[in-house]
C-alpha positions in Angstrom: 3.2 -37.4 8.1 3.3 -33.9 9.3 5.8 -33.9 11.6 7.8 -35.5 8.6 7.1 -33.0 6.9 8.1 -30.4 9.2 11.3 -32.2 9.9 12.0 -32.6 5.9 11.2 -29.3 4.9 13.2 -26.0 5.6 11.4 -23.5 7.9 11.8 -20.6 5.6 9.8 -22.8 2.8 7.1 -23.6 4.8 6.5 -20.4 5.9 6.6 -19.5 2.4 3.3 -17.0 1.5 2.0 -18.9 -1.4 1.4 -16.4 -4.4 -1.7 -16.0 -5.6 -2.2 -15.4 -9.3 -5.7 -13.7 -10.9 -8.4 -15.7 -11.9 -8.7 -17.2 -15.1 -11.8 -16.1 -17.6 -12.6 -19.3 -18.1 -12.8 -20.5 -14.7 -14.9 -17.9 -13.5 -17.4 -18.7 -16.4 -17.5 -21.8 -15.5 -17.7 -21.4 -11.7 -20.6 -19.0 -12.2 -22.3 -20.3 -15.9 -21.6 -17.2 -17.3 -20.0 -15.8 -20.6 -18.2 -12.6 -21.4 -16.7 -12.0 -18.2 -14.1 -9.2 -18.3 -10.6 -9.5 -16.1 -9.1 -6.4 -15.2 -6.6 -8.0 -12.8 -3.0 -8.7 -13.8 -1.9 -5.5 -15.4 -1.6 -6.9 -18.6 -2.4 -5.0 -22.2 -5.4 -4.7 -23.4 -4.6 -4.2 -27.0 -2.7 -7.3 -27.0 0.9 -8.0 -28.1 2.8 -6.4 -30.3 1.5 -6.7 -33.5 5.3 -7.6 -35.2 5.8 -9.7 -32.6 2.9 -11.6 -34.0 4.4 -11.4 -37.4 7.8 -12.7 -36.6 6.7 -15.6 -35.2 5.5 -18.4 -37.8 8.8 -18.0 -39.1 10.7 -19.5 -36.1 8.1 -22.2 -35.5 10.0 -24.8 -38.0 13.0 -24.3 -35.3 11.5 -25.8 -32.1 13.3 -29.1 -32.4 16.4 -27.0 -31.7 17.3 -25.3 -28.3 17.1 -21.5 -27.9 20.2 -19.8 -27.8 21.3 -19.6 -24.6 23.5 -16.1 -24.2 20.4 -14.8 -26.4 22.9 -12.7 -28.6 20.6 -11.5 -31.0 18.2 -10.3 -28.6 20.7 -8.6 -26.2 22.5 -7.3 -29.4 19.0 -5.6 -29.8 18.0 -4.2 -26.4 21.8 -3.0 -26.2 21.9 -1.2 -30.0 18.5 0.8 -28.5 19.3 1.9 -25.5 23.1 2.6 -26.1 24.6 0.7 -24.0 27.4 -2.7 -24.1 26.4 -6.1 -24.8 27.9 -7.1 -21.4 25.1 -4.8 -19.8 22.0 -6.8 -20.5 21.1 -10.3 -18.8 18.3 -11.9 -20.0 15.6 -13.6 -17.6 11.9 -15.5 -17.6 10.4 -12.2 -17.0 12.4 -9.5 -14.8 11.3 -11.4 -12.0 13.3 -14.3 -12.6 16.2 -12.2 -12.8 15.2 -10.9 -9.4 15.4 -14.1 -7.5 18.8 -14.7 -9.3 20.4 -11.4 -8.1 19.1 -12.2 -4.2 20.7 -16.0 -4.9 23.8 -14.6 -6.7 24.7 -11.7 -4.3 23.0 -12.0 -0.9 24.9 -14.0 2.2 22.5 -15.9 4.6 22.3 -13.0 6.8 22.0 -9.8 4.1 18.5 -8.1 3.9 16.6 -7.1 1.2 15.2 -3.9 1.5 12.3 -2.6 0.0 8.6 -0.5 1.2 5.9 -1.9 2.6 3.6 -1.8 -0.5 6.0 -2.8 -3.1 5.6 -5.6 -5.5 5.2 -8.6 -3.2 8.0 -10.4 -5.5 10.6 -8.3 -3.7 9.6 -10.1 -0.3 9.5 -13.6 -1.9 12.8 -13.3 -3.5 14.0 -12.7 -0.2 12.0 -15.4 1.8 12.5 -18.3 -1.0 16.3 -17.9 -0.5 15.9 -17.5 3.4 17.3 -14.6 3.6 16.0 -11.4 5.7 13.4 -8.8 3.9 12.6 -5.3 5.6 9.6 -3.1 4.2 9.4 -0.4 5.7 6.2 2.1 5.9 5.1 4.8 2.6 4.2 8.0 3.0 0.3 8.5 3.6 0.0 8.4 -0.3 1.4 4.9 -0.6 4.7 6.0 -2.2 8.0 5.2 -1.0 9.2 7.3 1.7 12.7 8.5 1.0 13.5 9.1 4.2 12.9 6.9 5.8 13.9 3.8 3.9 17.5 5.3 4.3 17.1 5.6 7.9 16.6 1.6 7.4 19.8 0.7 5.5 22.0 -1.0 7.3 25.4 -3.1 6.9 23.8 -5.8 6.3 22.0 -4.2 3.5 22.7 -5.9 0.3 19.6 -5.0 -2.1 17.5 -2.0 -2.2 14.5 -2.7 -4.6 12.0 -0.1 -5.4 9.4 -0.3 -8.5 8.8 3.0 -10.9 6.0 2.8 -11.5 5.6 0.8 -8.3 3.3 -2.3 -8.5 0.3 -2.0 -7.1 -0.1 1.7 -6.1 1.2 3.1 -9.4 3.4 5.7 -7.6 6.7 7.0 -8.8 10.3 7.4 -7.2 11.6 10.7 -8.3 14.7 11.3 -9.5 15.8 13.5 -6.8 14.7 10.5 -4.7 16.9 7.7 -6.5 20.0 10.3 -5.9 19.2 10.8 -2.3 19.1 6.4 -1.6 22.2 5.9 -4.1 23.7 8.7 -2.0 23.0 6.7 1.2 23.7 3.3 0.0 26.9 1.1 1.4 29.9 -0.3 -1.0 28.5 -3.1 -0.8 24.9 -3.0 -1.6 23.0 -2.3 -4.7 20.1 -0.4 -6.2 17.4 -2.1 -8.4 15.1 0.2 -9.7 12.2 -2.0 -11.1 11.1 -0.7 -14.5 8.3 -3.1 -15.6 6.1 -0.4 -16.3 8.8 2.2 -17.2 7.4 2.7 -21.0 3.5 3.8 -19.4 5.3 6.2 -17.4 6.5 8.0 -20.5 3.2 8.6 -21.4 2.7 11.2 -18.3 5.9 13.4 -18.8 4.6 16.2 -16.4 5.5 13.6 -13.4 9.2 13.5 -12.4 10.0 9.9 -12.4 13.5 8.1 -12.0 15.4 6.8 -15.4 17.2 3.8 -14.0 18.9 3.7 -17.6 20.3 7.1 -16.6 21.5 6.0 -13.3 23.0 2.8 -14.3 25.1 4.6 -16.9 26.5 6.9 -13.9 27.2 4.4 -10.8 28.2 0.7 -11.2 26.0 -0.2 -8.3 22.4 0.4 -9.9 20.5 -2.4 -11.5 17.7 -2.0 -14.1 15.0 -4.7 -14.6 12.3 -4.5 -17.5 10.1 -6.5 -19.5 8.1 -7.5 -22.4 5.2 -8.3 -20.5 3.6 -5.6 -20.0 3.4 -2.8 -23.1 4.4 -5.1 -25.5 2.0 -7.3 -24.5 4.4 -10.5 -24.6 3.3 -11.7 -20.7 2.8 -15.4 -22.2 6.2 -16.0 -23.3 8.0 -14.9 -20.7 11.0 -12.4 -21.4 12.2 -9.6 -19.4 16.0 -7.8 -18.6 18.6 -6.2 -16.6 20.7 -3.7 -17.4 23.7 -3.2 -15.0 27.7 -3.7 -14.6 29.0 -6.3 -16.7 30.3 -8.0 -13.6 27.1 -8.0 -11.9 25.1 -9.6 -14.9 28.6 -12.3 -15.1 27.5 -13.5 -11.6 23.8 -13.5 -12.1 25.0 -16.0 -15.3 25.9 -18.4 -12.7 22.6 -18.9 -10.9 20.6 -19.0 -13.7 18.8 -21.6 -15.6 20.3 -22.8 -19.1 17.9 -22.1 -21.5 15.9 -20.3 -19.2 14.2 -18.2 -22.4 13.1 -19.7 -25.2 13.3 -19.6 -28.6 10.0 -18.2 -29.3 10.3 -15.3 -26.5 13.8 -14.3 -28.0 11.9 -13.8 -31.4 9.0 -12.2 -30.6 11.3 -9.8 -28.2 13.5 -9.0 -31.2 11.0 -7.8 -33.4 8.7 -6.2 -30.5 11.5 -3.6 -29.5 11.5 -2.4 -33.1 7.3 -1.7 -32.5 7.5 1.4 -31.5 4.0 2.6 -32.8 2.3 0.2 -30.6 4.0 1.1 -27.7 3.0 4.8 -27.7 -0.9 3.9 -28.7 -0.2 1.0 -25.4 0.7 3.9 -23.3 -2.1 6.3 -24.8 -4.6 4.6 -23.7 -3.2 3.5 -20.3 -3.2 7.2 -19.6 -6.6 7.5 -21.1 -7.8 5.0 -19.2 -6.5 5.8 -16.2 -7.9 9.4 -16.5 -11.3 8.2 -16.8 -11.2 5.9 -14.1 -10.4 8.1 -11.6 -12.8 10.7 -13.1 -15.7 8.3 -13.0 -15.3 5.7 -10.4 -17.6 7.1 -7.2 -15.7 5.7 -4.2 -17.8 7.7 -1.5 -15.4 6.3 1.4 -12.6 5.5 -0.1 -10.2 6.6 -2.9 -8.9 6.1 -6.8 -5.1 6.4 -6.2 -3.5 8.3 -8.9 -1.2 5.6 -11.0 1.8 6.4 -14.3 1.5 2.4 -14.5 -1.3 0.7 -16.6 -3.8 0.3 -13.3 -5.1 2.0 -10.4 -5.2 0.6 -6.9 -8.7 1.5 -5.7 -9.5 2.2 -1.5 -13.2 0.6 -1.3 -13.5 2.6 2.3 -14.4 -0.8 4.1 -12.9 -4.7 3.2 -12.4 -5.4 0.0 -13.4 -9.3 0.0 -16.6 -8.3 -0.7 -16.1 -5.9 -3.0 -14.7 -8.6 -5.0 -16.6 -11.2 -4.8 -20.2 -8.9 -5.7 -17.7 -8.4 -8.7 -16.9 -11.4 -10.0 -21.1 -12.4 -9.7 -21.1 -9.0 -12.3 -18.1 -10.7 -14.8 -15.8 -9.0 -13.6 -12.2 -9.9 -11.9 -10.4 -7.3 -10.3 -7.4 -8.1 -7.8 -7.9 -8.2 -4.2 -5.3 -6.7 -2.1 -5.1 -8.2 1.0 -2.0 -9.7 0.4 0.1 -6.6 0.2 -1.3 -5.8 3.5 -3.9 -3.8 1.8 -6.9 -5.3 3.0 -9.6 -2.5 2.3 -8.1 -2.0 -1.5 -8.5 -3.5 -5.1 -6.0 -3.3 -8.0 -7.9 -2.4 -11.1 -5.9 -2.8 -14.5 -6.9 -1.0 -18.0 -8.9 -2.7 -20.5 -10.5 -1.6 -24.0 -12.4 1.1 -23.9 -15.8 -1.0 -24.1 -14.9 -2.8 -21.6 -13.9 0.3 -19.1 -17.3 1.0 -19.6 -18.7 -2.0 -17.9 -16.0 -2.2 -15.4 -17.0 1.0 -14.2 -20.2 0.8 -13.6 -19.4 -2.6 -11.7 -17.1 -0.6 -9.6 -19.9 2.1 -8.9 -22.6 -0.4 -8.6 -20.6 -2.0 -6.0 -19.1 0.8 -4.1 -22.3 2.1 -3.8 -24.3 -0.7 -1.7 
């Protein structure tokens, strides 16, 4: 059966990193017969969604029998009339990563790299691998941010997608403006920028930082791309809804990839009425930055390091292998994110929570970090 199996299915699938996604509450309560564990691992917000997302909602519940709209007209119409730009601009996806695996499917020949860092969002490298085609990371600067330099000195012809996160997913580092000019500056006719904004609205909240606006840059050269999402501050990760923002003719293509229906109804409501939110947006980021302040004014990491993060987490070095570190946490309630499979084997990706529970997860982390 295996060598079947082998035969059957394509090398570049079965090599195929599997990703892992956070522990569930409930499963560690009942792995461990405990209740009120806290999960601090999948970046999501701790206030919850947007409040008239939740409003808009009930309303469009009588309409399930029907299926969703599939340009999503109303929604782009939305995100378009906001940020002042064409309706043509904005693709919808299932998230911003699902747009993602349709530009590398869309626009990226059998031999064309995708080219990212070696700590960035480990979707970048799947989108590559699940389409077989190459993906290059290349190394940070000691700080974990992208190096400038030398991801231009790895562009090549066959360079088709550069793909950098701002506020980069896991280590919360920025690219900076200057930055995004020097790459665009560097990039080949034929290849394109996607500047990854999933976390682009808790960046706002820390205006003393010089970070990229991919908005900005779209508006100047057709060959930027945009993603963002309403998974994160809005607090909409459940219903799956993200966006691009590019050249008309690179959103036509991506069109022809895609899923129909690919977001639903309920998504494309919620979204609607969560752009117009604006209040909880700014309390969203508020905290983040509160939070973020206190945990790297009160975590004790006597070997290791709190990494400084614009994002809604902070990627933690535990001076020695994390496994542990993990696993004395989830006995405590609490699920953190192991990062091993960024190639970060010594480190822990900690997201905000409420305030109460900050408290706890701190002293978890101290407890911990201090055996």
């Amino acid at each position: 059966m295996t060598d079947w199996f082998d035969e059957y299915i394509p090398r570049h699938v079965r090599d195929l990193d599997v990703y892992q996604p956070g522990k569930p509450i409930e499963e560690l309560e009942r792995e461990l017969g405990i209740t009120g564990a806290v999960k601090v691992a999948s970046n999501e917000n701790p206030l919850g969604p947007s409040p008239k997302a939740l409003a808009a909602l009930p309303a469009a519940l009588p309409q399930l029998h029907l299926y969703p709209d599939a340009g999503g007209f109303a929604l782009r119409r939305a995100i378009a009339s906001k940020l002042g730009v064409e309706l043509g601009q904005i693709a919808l996806g299932n998230g911003s990563n699902d747009l993602l695996y349709q530009l590398v499917l869309a626009t990226c020949e059998p031999t064309d790299e995708v080219l990212s860092h070696r700590y960035a969002f480990l979707s970048y490298r799947l989108s590559a691998q699940v389409a077989g085609r190459p993906f290059v990371g290349v190394p940070t600067t000691p700080e974990l941010a992208c190096d400038v330099d030398k991801l231009i000195a790895a562009i090549t012809p066959r360079t088709k997608l550069v793909v950098l996160g701002s506020p980069n997913n896991p280590t919360g580092s920025v690219l900076s403006t200057a930055g995004a000019e020097k790459i665009l500056a560097a990039l080949p006719p034929r290849a394109l920028l996607v500047i990854d904004e999933a976390y682009n609205e808790y960046a706002a909240a820390w205006p003393e930082v010089d970070h990229v606006d991919g908005l900005a840059l779209v508006r100047r050269d057709r060959r930027v791309l945009a993603l963002r999402t309403f998974s994160k501050i809005y607090g909409l990760a459940g219903i799956r809804v993200g966006y691009a923002i590019g050249d008309q003719a690179v959103l036509d293509v991506l069109g022809r990839v895609g899923r129909t229906f690919h977001v639903s109804s309920l998504a494309q409501v919620a979204a609607i009425a969560a752009l117009g939110d604006d209040e909880h947006v700014q309390t969203s980021a508020k905290h983040a930055r509160a939070m973020i302040e206190r945990m790297r004014a009160e975590i004790q990491a006597p070997n290791g390091l709190v990494y400084p993060s614009c994002a809604n987490f902070v990627l933690i070095d535990c001076g020695g292998p994390s496994k542990p570190v993990y696993e004395q946490l989830l006995r405590r309630g609490v699920i953190v994110r192991p990062m091993a499979a960024w190639g970060l084997p010594a480190a822990i990706r900690v997201s905000v929570g409420r305030e109460d529970e900050m408290t706890r997860v701190i002293a978890a982390i101290n407890d911990v970090l201090r055996r």
